[in-house]
C-alpha positions, -999 to 999 in steps of 0.1 A, spaced: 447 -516 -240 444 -527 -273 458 -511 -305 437 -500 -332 468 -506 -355 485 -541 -347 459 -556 -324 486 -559 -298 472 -560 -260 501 -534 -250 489 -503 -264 496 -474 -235 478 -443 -226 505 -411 -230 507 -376 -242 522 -365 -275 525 -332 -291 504 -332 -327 500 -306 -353 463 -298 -368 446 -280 -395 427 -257 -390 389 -262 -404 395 -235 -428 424 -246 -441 445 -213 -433 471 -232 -412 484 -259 -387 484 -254 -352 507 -278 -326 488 -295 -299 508 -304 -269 504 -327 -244 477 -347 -261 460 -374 -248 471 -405 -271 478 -442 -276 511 -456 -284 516 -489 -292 554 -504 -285 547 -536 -307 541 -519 -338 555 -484 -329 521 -464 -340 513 -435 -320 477 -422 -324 453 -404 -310 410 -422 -307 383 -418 -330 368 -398 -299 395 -377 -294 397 -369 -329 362 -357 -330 363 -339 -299 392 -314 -313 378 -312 -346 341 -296 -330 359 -279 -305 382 -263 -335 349 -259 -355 332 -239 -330 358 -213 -319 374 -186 -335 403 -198 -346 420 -167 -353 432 -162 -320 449 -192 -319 483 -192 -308 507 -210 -330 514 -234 -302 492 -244 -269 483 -276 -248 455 -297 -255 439 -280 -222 439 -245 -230 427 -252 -265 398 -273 -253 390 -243 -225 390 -218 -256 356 -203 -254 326 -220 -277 312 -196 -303 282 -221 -306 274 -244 -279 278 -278 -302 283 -286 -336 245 -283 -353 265 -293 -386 270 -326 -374 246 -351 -381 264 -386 -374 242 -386 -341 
């Protein structure tokens, strides 16, 4: 895999624990066991442009105020939808 970062050919798939804001800006929430790229080369842990944009609907869409302070990357992404996409998104 290649990093994003460096350009090194030994990016690796792993999980990693991140910390997000919240769309309206009220506070962070931790992540865990996120899906993510970590390059040993260059050190950079990331997580992709799709992956980014995936949270950051699925956090748009929900109601956040029922968020725990903590949760996996699973049982935030199996958080029922308040709308079934993101209408506000016009990149497509």
């Amino acid at each position: 895999m290649k990093c994003q970062w460096c350009g090194s050919n030994t990016a690796q798939e792993t999980n990693n624990t991140v910390y997000w804001e919240l769309p309206d800006g009220t506070k962070a929430i931790e992540i865990r066991e996120t899906p993510s790229i970590h390059c040993p080369e260059c050190g950079m842990t990331y997580q992709s442009d799709e992956l980014v944009k995936e949270i950051e609907d699925q956090l748009f869409l929900i109601d956040t105020s029922k968020l725990e302070k903590s949760m996996t990357f699973e049982t935030l992404m199996a958080v029922p939808r308040l709308l079934k996409r993101n209408y506000f998104d016009f990149s497509k």
